[in-house]
N, C-alpha and C positions, 0 to 999 in steps of 0.2 A: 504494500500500500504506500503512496506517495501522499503523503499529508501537507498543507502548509498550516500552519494555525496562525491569527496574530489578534491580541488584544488591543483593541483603541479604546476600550473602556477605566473609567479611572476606578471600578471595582475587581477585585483580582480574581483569577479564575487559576486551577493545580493544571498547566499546557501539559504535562506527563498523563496526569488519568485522564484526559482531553482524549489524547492520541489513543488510549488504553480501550476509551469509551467509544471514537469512530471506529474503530478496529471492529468489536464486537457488534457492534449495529452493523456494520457491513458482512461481518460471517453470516448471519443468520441467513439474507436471500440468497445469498453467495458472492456476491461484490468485495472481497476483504483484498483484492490486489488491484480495483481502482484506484485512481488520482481524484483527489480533493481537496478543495479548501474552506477553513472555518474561518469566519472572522466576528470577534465581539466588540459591537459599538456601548456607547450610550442611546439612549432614546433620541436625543435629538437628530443623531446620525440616521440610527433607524429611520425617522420618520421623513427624513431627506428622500433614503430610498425606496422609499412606498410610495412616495409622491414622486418622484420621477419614475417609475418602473412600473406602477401599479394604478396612479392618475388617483390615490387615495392620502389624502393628507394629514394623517394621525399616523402614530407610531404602533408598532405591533410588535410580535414578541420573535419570531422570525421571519426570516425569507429566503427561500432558496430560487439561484437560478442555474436551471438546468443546462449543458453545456450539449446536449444529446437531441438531434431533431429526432429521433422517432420518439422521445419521450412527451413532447410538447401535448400530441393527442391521445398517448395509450402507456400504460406501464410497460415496460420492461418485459419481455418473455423468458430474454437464456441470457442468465449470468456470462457476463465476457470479463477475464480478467485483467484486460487491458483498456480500462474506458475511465476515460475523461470525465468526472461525474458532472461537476460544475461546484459551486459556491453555495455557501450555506453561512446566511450574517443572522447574529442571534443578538437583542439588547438584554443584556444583564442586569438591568436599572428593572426592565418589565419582569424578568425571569423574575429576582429577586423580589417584587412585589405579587406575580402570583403564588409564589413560592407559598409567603405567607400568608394570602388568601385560601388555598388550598389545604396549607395542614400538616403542608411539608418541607424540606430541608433546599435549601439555592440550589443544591446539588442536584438533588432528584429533578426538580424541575429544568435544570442544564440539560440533562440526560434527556429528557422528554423530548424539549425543543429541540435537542441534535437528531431524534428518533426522527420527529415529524418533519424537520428538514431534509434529512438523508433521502428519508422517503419518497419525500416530494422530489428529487433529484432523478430517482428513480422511475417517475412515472407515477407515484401515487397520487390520489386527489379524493377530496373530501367536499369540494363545492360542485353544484350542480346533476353529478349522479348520484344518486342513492347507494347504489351497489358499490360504486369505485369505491365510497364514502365511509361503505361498511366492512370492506377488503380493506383500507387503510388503517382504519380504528383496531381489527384484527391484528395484522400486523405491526401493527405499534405496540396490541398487547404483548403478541409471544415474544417479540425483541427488550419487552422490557422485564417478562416473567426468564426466557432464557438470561439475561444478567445475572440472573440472581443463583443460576444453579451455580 
């Protein structure tokens, strides 16, 4: 796996179990020897690129962009172990406050928002079909039940 990671956020984030943590969200569909990159903003960043990329002017908690045209309209079918995945920018400002709406640790919620990015990288979606929506949510679960074995 080719990783780049970089923090522009002025809250810290552990860039080892970072790498530890794409690593294992990528074994499970079978993607663990694509190329990718994370990058964590602040909110304000974030919401730069939602409104430029997304025409949506509020901040949110990630965003992936896919670097894969057959991804644009359908998930992924067969694992290639050489593929370009694309980017994945996650705000640590939003993690960290749903974090504590939720009940749970900055951490656990890092881990989610890299699942749901990955995903999306992938081909996942959760807007507009039902099905993709409910294959996504799936999927998010067993990658975040296999961590824990």
């Amino acid at each position: 796996m080719e990783l780049l990671i970089q923090n522009r956020s002025r809250l810290k984030i552990d860039l080892k179990k970072i790498k530890r943590w794409v690593s294992l969200i990528l074994k499970k569909p079978g993607y663990q020897d694509s190329e990718i990159s994370i990058l964590f903003v602040d909110d304000e960043e974030i919401r730069v690129l939602n409104k430029n990329y997304r025409g949506k002017d509020r901040t949110t908690d990630v965003l992936s962009f896919s670097q894969l045209e057959e991804v644009k309209n359908s998930k992924l079918q067969t694992p290639n172990s050489e593929l370009l995945l694309g980017d994945v920018v996650i705000s640590l400002e939003t993690a960290k406050r749903q974090a504590k709406e939720r009940g749970h640790s900055f951490e656990k919620e890092v881990f989610i928002l890299l699942t749901h990015g990955i995903l999306h990288l992938l081909g996942y979606d959760h807007e507009g079909n039902r099905k993709m929506a409910h294959e996504m949510r799936r999927m998010e679960r067993e990658i975040i039940e296999f961590s824990h074995e």
